[in-house]
C-alpha positions as CSV (number, residue, x, y, z in Angstrom):
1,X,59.7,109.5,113.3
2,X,57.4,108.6,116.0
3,X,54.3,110.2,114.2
4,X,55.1,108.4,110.8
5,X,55.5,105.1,112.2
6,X,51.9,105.6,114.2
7,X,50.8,106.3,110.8
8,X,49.8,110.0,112.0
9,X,51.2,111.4,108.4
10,X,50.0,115.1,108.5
11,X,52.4,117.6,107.0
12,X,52.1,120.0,109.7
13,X,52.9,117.7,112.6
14,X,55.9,115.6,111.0
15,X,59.3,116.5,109.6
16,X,60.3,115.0,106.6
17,X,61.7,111.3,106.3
18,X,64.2,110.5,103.2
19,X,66.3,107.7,104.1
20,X,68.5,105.3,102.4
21,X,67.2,101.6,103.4
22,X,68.8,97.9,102.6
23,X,66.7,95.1,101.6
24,X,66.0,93.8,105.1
25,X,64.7,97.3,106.1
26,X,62.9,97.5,102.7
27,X,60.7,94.1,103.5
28,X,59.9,95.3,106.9
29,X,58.7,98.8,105.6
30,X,56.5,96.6,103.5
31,X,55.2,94.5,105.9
32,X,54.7,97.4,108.2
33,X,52.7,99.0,106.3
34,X,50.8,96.7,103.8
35,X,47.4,97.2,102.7
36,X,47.6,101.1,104.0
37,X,46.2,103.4,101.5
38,X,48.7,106.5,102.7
39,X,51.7,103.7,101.4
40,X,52.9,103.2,98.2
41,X,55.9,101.3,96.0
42,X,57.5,103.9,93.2
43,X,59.6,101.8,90.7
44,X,61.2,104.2,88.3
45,X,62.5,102.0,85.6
46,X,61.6,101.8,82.0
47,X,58.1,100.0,81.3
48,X,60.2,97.0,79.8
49,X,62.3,96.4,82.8
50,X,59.1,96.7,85.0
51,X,57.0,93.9,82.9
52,X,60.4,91.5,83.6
53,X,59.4,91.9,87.3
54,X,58.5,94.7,89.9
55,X,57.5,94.4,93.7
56,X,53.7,93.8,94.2
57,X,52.0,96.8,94.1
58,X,54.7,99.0,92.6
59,X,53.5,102.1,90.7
60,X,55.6,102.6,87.6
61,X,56.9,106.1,87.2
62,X,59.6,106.5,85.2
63,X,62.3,108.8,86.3
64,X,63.7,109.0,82.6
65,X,60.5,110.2,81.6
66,X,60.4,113.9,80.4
67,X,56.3,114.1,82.4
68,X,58.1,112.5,85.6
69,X,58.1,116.0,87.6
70,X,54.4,116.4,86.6
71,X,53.3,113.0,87.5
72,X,54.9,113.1,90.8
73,X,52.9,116.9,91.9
74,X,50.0,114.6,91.5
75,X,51.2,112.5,93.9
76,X,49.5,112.8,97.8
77,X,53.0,114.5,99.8
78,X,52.2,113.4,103.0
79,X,52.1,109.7,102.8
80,X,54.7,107.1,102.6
81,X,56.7,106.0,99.8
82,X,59.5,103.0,99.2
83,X,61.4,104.2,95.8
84,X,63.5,101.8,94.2
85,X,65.0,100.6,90.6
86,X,67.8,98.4,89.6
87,X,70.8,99.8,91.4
88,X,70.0,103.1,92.7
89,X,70.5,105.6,89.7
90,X,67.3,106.2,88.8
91,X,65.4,106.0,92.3
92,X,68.1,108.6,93.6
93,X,67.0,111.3,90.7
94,X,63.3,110.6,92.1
95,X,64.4,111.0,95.5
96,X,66.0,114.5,94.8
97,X,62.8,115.8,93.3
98,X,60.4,114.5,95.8
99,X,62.7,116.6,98.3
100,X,62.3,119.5,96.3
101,X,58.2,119.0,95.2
102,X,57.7,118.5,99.8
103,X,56.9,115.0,99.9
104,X,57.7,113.9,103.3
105,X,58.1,110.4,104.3
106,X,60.5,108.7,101.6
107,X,62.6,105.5,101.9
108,X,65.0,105.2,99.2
109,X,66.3,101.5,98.4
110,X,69.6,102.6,98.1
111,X,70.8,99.4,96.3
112,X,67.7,98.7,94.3
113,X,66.9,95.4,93.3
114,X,70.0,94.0,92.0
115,X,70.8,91.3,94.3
116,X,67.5,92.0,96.9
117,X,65.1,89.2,96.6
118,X,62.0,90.9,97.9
């Protein structure tokens, strides 16, 4: 965990991260590391539930989407990702397949945003 949180993200130096994180722990992942290229915010609702409101700088990704799996292999494996959606249903299927595609520094808000004022 050391290496990830001195932002030294190379696959072949760091085990993978997948943890379940709270709101708190969510805005301080944010604030940690905003405005670094090798971070990024997954929200895998629908379209329609992302244009009622989505954390700045979310990436939408859909993980009902049939093209989900493929848009994710495009995705760099070694940086860091924050994954949410409304209460955890979605986010969790995007969390299983990042495990199984090698990504390897996810947070996961376990909760998503129902009741998380981020």
């Amino acid at each position: 965990m050391t290496k990830i949180m001195n932002y030294k993200m190379k696959s072949e130096e760091s085990e993978p991260l997948f943890c379940d994180i709270k709101c708190n722990k969510a805005r301080e992942i944010m604030k940690k590391f905003k405005g670094m290229e090798q971070f990024h915010i997954i929200d895998t609702r629908s379209a329609g539930m992302y244009r009622l409101g989505h954390l700045k700088g979310a990436l939408l990704l859909d993980a009902f989407q049939t093209n989900f799996n493929r848009l994710l292999e495009h995705l760099p494996k070694d940086h860091i990702y924050l994954v949410y959606c409304t209460a955890g249903i979605r986010s969790s299927k995007a969390i299983s397949i990042m495990k199984k595609l090698g990504f390897k520094s996810v947070y996961h808000l376990s909760k998503g945003l129902e009741g998380c004022k981020l």
